[in-house]
N, CA, C and O atoms as a Maestro MAE file, in Angstrom:
{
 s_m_m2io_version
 :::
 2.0.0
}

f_m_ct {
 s_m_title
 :::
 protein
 m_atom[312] {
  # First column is atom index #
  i_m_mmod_type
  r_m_x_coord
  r_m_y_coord
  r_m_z_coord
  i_m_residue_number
  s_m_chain_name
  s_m_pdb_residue_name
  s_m_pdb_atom_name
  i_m_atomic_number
  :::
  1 25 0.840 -1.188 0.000 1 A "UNK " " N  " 7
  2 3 0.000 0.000 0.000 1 A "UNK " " CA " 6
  3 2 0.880 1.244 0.000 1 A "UNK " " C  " 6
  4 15 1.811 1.286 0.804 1 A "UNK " " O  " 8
  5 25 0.692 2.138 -0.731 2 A "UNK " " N  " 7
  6 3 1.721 3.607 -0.802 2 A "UNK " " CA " 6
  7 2 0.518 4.333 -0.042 2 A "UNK " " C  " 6
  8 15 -0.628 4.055 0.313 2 A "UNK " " O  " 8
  9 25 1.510 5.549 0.023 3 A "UNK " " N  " 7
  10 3 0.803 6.825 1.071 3 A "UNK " " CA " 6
  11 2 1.277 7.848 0.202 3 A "UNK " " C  " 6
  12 15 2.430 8.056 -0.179 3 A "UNK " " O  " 8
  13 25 -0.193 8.698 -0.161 4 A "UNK " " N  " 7
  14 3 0.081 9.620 -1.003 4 A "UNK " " CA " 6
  15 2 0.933 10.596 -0.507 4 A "UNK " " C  " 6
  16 15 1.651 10.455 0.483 4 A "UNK " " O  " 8
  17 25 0.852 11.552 -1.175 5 A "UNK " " N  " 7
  18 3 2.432 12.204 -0.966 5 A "UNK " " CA " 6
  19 2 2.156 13.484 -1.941 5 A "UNK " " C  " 6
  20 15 2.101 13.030 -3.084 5 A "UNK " " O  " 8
  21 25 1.946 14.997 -1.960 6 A "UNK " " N  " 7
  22 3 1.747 16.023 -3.038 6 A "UNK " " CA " 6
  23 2 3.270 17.145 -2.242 6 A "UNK " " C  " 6
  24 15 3.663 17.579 -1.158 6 A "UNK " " O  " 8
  25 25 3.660 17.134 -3.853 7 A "UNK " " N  " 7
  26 3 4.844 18.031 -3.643 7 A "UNK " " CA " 6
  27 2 4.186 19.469 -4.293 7 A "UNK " " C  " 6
  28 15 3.728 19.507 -5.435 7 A "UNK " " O  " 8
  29 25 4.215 20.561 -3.437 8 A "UNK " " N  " 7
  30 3 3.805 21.854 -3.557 8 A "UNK " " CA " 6
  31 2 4.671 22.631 -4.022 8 A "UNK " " C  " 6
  32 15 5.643 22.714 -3.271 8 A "UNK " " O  " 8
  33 25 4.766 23.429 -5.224 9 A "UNK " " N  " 7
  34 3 6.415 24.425 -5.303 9 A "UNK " " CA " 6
  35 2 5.643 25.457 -5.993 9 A "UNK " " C  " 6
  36 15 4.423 25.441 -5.830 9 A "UNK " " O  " 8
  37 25 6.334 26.635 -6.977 10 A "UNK " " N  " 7
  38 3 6.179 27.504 -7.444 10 A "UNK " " CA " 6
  39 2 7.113 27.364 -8.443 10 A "UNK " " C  " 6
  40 15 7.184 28.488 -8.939 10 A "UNK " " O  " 8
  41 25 7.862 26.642 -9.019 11 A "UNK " " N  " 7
  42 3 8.886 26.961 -9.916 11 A "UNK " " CA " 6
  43 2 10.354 27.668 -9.585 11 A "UNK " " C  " 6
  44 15 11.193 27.292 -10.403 11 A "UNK " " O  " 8
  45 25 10.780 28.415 -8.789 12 A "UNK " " N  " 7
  46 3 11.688 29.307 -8.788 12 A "UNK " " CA " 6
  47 2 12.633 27.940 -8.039 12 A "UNK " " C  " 6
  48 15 12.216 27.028 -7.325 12 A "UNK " " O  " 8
  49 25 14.160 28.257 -8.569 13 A "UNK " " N  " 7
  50 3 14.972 27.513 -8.198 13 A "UNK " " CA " 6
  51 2 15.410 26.856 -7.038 13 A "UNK " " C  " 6
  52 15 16.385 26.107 -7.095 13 A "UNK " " O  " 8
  53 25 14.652 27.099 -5.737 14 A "UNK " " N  " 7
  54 3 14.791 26.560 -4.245 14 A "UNK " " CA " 6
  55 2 13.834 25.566 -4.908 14 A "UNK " " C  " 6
  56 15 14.309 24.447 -5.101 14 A "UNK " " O  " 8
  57 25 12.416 25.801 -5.335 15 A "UNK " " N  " 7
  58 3 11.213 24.368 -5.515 15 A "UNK " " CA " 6
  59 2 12.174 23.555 -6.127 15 A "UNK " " C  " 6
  60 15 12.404 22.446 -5.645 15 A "UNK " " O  " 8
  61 25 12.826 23.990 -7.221 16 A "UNK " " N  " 7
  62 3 13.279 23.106 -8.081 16 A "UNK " " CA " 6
  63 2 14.194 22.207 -7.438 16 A "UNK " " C  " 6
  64 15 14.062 20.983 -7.476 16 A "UNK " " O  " 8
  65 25 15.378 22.976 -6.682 17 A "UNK " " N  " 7
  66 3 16.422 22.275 -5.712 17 A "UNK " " CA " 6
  67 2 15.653 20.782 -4.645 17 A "UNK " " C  " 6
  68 15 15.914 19.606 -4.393 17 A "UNK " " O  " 8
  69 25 14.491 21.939 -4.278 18 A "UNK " " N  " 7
  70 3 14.009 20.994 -3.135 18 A "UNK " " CA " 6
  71 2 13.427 19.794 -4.084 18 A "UNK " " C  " 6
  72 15 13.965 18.687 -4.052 18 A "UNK " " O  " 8
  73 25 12.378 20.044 -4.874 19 A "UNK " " N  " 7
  74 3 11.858 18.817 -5.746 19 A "UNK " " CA " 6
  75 2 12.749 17.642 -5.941 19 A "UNK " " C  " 6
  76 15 12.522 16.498 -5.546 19 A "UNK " " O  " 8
  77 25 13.924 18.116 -6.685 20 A "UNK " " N  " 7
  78 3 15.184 17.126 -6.955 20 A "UNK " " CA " 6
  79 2 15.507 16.205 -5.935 20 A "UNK " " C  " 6
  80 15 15.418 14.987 -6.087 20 A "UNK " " O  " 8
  81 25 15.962 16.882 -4.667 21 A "UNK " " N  " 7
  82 3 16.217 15.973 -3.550 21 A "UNK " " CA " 6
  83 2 15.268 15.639 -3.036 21 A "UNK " " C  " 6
  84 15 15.599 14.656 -2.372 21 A "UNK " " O  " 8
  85 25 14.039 15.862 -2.873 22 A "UNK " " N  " 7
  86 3 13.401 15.182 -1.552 22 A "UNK " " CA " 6
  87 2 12.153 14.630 -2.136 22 A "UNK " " C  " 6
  88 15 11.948 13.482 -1.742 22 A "UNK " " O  " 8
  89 25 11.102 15.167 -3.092 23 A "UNK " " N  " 7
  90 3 9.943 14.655 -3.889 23 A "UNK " " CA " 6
  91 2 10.781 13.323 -4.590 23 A "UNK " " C  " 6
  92 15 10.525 12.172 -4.237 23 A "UNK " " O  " 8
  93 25 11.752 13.621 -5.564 24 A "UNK " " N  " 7
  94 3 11.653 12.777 -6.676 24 A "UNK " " CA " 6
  95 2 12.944 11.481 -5.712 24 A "UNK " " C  " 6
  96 15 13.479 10.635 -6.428 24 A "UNK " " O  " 8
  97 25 13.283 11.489 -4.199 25 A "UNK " " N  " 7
  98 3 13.583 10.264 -3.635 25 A "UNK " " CA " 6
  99 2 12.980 9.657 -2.884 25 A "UNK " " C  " 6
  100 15 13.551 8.685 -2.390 25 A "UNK " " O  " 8
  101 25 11.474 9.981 -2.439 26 A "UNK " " N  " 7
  102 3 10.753 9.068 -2.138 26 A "UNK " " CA " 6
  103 2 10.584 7.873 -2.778 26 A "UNK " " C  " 6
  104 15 10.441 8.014 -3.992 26 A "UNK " " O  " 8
  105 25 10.544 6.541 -2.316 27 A "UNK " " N  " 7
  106 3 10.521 5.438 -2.452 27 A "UNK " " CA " 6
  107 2 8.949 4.839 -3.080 27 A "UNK " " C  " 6
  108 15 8.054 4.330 -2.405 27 A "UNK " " O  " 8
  109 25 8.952 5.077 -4.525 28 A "UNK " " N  " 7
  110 3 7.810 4.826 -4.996 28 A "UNK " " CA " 6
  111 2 6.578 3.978 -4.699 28 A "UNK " " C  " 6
  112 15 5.360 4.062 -4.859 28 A "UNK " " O  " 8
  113 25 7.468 3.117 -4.188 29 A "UNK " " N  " 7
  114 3 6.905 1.161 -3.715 29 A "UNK " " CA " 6
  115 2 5.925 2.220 -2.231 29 A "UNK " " C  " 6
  116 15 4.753 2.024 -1.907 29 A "UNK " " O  " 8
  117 25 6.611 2.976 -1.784 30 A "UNK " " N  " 7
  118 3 6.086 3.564 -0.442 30 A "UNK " " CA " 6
  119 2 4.833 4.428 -0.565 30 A "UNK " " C  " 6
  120 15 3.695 4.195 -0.158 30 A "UNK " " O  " 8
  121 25 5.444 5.761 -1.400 31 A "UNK " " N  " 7
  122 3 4.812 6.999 -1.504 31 A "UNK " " CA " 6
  123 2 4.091 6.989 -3.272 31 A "UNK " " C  " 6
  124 15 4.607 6.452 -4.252 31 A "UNK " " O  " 8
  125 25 3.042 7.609 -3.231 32 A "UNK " " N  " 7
  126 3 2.526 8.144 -4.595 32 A "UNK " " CA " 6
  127 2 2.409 9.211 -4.725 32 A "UNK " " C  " 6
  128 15 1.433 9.862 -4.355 32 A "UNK " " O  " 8
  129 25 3.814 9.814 -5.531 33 A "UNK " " N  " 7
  130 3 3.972 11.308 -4.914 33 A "UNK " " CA " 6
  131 2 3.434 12.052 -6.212 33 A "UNK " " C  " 6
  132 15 3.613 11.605 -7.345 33 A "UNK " " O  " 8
  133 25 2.722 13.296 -5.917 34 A "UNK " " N  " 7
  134 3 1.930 14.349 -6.848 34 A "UNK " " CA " 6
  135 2 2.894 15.523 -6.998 34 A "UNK " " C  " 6
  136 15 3.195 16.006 -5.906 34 A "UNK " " O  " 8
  137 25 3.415 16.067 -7.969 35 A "UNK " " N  " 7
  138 3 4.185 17.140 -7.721 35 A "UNK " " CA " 6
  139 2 2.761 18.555 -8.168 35 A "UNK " " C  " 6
  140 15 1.808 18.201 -8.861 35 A "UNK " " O  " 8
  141 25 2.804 19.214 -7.942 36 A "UNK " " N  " 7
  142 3 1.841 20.540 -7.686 36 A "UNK " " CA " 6
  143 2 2.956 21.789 -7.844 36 A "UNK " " C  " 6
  144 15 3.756 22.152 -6.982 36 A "UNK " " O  " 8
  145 25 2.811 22.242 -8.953 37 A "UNK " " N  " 7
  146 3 3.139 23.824 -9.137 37 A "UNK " " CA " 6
  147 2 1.939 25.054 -9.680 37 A "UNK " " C  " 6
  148 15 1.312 25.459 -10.659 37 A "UNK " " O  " 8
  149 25 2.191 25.270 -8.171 38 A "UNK " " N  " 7
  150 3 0.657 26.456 -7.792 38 A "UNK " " CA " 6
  151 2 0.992 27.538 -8.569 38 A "UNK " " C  " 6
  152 15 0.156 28.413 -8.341 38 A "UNK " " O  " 8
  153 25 1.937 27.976 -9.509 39 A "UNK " " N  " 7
  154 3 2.019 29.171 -9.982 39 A "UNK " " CA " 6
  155 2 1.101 28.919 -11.160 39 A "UNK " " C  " 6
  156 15 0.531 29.918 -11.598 39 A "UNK " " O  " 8
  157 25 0.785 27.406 -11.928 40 A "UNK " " N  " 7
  158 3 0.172 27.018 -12.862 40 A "UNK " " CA " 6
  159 2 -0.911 26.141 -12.443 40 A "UNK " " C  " 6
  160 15 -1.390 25.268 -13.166 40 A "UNK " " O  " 8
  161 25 -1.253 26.378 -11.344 41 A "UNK " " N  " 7
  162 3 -2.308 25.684 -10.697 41 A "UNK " " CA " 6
  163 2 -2.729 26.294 -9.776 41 A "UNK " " C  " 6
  164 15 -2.846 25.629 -8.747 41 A "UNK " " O  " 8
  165 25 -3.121 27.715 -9.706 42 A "UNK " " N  " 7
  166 3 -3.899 28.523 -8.606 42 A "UNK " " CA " 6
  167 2 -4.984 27.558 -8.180 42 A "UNK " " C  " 6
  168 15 -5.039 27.366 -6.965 42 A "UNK " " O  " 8
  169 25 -5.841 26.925 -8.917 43 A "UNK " " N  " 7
  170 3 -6.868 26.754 -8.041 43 A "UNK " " CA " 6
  171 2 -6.438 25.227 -7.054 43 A "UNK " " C  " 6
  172 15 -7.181 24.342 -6.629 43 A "UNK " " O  " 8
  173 25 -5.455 25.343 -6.978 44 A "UNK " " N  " 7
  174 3 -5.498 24.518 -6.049 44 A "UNK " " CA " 6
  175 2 -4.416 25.172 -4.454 44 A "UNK " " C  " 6
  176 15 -3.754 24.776 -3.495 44 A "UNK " " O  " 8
  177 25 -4.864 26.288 -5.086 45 A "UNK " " N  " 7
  178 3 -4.254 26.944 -3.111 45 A "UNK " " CA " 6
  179 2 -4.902 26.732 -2.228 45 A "UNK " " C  " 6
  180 15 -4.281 26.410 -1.214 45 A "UNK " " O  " 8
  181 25 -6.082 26.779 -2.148 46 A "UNK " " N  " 7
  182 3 -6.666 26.689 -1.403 46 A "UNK " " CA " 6
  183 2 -6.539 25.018 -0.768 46 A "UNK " " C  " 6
  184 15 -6.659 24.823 0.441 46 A "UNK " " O  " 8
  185 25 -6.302 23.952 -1.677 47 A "UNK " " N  " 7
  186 3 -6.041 22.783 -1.284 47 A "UNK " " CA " 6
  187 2 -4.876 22.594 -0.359 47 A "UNK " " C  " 6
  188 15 -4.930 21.905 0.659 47 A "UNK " " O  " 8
  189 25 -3.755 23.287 -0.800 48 A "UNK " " N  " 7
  190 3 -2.453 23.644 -0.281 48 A "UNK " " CA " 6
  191 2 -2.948 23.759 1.000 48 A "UNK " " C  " 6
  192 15 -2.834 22.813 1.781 48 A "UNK " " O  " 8
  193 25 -3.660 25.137 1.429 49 A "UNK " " N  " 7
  194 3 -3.796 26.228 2.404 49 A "UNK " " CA " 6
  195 2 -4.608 24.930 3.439 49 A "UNK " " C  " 6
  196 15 -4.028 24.502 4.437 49 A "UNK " " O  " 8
  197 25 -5.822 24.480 3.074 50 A "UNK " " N  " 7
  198 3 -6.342 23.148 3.525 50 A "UNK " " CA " 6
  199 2 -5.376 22.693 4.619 50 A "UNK " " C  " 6
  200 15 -5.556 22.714 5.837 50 A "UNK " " O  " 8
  201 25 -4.143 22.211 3.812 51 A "UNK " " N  " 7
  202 3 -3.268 20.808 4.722 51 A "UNK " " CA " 6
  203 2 -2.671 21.270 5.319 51 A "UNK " " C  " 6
  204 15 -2.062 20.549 6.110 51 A "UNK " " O  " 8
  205 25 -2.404 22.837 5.377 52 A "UNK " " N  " 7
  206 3 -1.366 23.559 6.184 52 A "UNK " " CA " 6
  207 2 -0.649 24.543 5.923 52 A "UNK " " C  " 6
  208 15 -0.404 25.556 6.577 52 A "UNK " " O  " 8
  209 25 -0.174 24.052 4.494 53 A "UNK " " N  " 7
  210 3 0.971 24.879 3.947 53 A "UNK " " CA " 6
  211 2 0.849 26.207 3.465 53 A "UNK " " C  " 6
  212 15 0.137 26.698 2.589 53 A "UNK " " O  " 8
  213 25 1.898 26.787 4.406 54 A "UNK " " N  " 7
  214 3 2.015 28.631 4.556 54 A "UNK " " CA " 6
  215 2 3.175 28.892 3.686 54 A "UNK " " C  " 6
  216 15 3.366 30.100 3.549 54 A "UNK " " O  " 8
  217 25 4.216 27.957 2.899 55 A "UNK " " N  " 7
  218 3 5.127 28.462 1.827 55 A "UNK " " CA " 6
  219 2 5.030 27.743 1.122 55 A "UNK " " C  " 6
  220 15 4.033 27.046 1.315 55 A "UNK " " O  " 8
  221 25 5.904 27.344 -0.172 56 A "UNK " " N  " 7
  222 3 6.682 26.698 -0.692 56 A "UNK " " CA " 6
  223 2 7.829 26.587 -0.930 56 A "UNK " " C  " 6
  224 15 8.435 27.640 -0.731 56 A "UNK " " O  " 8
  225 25 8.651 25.489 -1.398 57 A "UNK " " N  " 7
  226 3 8.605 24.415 -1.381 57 A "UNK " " CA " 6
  227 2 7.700 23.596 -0.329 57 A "UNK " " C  " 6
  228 15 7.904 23.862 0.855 57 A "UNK " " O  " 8
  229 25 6.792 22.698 -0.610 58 A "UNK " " N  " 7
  230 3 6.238 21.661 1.179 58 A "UNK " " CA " 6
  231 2 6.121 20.606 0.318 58 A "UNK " " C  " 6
  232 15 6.073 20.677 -0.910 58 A "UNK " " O  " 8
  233 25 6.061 19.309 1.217 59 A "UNK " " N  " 7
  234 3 5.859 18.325 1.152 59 A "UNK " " CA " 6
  235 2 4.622 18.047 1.839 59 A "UNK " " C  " 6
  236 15 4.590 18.495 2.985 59 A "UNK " " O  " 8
  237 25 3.384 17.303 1.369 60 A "UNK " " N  " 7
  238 3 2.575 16.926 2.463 60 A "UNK " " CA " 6
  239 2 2.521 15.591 1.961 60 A "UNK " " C  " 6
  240 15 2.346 15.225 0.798 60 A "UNK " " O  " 8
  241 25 2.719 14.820 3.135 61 A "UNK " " N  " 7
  242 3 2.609 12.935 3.045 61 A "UNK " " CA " 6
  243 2 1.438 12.776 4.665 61 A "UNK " " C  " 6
  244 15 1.422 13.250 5.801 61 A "UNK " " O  " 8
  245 25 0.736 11.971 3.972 62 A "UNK " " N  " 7
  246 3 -0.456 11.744 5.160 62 A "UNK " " CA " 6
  247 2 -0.930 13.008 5.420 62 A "UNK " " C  " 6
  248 15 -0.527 13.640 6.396 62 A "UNK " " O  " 8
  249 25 -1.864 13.508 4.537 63 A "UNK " " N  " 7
  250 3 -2.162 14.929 5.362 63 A "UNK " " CA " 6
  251 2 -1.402 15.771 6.063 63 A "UNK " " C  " 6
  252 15 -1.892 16.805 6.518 63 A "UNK " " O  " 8
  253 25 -0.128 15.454 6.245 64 A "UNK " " N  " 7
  254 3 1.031 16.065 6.872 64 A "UNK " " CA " 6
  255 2 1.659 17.432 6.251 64 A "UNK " " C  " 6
  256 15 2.326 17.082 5.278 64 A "UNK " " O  " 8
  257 25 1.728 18.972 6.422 65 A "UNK " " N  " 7
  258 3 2.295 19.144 5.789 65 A "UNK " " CA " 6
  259 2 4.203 19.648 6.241 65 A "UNK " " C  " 6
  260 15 4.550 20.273 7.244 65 A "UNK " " O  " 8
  261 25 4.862 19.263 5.431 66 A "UNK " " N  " 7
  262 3 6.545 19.479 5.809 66 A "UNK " " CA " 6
  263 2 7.030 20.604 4.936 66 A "UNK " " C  " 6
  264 15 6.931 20.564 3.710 66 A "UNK " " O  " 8
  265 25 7.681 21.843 5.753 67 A "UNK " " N  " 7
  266 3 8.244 23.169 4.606 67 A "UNK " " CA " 6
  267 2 9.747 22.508 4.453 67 A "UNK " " C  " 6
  268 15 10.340 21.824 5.287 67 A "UNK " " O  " 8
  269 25 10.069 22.804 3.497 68 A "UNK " " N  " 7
  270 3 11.408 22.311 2.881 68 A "UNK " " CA " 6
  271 2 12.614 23.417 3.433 68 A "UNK " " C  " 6
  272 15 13.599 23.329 4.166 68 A "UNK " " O  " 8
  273 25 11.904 24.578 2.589 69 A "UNK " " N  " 7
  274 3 12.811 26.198 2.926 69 A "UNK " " CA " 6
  275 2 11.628 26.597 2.345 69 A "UNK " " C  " 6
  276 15 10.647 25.952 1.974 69 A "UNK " " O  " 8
  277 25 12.004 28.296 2.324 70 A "UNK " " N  " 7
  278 3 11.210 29.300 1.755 70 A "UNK " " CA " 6
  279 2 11.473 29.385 0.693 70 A "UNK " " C  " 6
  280 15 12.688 29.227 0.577 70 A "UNK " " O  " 8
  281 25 10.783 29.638 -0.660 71 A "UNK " " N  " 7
  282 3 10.823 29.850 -1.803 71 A "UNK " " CA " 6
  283 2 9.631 31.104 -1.990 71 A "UNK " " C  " 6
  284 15 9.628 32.096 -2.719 71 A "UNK " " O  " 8
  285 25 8.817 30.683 -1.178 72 A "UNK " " N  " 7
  286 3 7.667 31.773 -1.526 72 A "UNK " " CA " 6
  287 2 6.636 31.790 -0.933 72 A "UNK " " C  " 6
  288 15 6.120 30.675 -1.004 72 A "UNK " " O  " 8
  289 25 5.677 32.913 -0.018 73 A "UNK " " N  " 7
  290 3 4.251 31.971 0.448 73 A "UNK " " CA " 6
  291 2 3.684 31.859 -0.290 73 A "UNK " " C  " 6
  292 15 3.808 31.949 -1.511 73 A "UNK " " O  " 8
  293 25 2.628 31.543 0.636 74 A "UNK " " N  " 7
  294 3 1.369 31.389 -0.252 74 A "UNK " " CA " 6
  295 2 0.413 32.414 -0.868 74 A "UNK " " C  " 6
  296 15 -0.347 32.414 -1.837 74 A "UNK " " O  " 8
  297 25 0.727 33.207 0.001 75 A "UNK " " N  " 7
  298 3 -0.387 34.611 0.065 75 A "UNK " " CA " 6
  299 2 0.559 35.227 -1.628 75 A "UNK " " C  " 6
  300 15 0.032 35.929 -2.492 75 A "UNK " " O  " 8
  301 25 1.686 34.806 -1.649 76 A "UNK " " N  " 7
  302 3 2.972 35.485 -2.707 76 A "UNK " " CA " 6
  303 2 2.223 35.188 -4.240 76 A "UNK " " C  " 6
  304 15 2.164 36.021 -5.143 76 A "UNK " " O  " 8
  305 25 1.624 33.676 -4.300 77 A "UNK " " N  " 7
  306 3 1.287 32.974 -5.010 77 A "UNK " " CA " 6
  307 2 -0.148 33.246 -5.390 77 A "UNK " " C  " 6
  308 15 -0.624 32.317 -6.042 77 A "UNK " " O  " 8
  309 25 -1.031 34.319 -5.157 78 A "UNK " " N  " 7
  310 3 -2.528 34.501 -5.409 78 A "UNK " " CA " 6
  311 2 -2.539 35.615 -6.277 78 A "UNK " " C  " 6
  312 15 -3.607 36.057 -6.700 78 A "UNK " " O  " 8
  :::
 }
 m_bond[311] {
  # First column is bond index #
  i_m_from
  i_m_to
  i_m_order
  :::
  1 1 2 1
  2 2 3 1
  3 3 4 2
  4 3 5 1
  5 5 6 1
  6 6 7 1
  7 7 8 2
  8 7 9 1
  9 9 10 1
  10 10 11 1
  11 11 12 2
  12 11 13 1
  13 13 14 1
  14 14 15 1
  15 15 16 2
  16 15 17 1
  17 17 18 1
  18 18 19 1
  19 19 20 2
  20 19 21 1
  21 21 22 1
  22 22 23 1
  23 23 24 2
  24 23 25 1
  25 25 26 1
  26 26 27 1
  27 27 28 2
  28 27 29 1
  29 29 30 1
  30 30 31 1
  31 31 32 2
  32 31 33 1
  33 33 34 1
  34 34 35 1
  35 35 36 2
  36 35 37 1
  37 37 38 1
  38 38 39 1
  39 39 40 2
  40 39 41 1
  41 41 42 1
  42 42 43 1
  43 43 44 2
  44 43 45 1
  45 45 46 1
  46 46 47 1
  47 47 48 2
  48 47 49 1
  49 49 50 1
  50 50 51 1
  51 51 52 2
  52 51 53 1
  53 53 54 1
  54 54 55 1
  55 55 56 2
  56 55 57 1
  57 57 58 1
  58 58 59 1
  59 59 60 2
  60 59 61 1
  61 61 62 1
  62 62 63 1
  63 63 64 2
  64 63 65 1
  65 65 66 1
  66 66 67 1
  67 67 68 2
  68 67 69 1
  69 69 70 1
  70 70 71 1
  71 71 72 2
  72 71 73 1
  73 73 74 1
  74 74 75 1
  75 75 76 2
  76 75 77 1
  77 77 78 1
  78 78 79 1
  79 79 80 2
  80 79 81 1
  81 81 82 1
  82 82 83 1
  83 83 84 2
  84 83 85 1
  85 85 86 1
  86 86 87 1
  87 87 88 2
  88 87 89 1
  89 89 90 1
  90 90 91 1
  91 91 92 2
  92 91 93 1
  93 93 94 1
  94 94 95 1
  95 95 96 2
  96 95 97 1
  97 97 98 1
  98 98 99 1
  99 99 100 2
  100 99 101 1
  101 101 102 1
  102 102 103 1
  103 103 104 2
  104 103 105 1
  105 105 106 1
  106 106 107 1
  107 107 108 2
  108 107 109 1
  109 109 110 1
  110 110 111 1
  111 111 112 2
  112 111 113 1
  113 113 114 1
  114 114 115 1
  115 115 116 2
  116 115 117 1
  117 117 118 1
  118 118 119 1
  119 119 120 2
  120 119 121 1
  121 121 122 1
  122 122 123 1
  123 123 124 2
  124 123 125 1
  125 125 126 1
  126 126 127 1
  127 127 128 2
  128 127 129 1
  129 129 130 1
  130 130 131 1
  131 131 132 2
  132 131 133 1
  133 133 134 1
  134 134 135 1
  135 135 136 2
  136 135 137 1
  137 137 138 1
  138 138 139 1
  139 139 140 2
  140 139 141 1
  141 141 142 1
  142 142 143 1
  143 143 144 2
  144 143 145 1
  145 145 146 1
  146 146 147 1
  147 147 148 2
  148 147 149 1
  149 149 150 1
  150 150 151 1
  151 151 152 2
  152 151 153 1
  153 153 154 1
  154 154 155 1
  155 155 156 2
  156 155 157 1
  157 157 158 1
  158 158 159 1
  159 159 160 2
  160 159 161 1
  161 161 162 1
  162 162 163 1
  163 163 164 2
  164 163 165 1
  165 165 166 1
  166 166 167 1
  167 167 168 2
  168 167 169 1
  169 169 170 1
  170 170 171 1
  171 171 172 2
  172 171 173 1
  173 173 174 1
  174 174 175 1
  175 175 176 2
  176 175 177 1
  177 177 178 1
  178 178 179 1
  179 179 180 2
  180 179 181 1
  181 181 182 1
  182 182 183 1
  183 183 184 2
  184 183 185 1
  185 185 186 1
  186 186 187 1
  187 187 188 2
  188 187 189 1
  189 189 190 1
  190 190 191 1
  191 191 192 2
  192 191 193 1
  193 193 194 1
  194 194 195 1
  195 195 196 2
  196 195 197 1
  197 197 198 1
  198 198 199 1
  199 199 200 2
  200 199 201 1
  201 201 202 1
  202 202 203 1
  203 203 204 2
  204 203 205 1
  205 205 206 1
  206 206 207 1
  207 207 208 2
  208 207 209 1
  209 209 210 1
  210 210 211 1
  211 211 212 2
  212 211 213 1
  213 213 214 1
  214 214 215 1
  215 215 216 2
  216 215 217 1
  217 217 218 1
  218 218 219 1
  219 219 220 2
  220 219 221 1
  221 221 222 1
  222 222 223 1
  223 223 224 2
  224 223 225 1
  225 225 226 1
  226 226 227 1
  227 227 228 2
  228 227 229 1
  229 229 230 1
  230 230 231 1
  231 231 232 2
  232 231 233 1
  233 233 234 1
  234 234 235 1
  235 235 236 2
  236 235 237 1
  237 237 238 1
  238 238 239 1
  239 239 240 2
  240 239 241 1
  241 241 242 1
  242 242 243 1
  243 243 244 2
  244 243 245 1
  245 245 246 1
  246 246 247 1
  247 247 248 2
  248 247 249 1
  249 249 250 1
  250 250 251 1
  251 251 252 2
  252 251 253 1
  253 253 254 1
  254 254 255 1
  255 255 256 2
  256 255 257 1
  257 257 258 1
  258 258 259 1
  259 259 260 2
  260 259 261 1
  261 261 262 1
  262 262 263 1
  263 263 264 2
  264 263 265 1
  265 265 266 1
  266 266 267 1
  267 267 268 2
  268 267 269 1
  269 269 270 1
  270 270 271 1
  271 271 272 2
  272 271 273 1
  273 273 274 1
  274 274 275 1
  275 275 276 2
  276 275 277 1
  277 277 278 1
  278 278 279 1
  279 279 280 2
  280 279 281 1
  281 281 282 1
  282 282 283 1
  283 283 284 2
  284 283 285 1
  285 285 286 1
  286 286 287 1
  287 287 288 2
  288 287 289 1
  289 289 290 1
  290 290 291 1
  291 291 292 2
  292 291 293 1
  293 293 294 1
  294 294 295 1
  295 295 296 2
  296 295 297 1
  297 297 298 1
  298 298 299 1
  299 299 300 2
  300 299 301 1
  301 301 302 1
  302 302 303 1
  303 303 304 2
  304 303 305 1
  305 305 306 1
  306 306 307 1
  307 307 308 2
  308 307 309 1
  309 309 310 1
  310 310 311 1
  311 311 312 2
  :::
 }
}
């Protein structure tokens, strides 16, 4: 059974950094990971905003959400 997994970014080169290392090494067999770039997907801030997440780069696994670093908030992103 995997545990979903949505990677949140904006594009600018920290998402990108963070994406590289930490989204795209989750262990597939584990996680079913969604990558999400809200700069081309506004309507899903509010989904973001939902699980927690006040910047980007985040990770949310299990409803969880994890900030990577700052790249940008959210409020940056509307």
């Amino acid at each position: 059974m995997t545990t979903k997994a949505i990677f949140y970014h904006a594009g600018c080169p920290v998402c990108v950094a963070a994406e590289q290392q930490f989204a795209t090494a989750l262990d597939p067999q584990r996680y079913a990971v969604e990558i999400v770039h809200l700069g081309e997907s506004k309507e899903r801030l509010s989904e973001a905003e939902g699980y927690g997440v006040k910047s980007v780069p985040a990770l949310v696994i299990a409803d969880q959400p994890f900030h990577i670093n700052f790249g940008a908030s959210i409020e940056q992103l509307r």
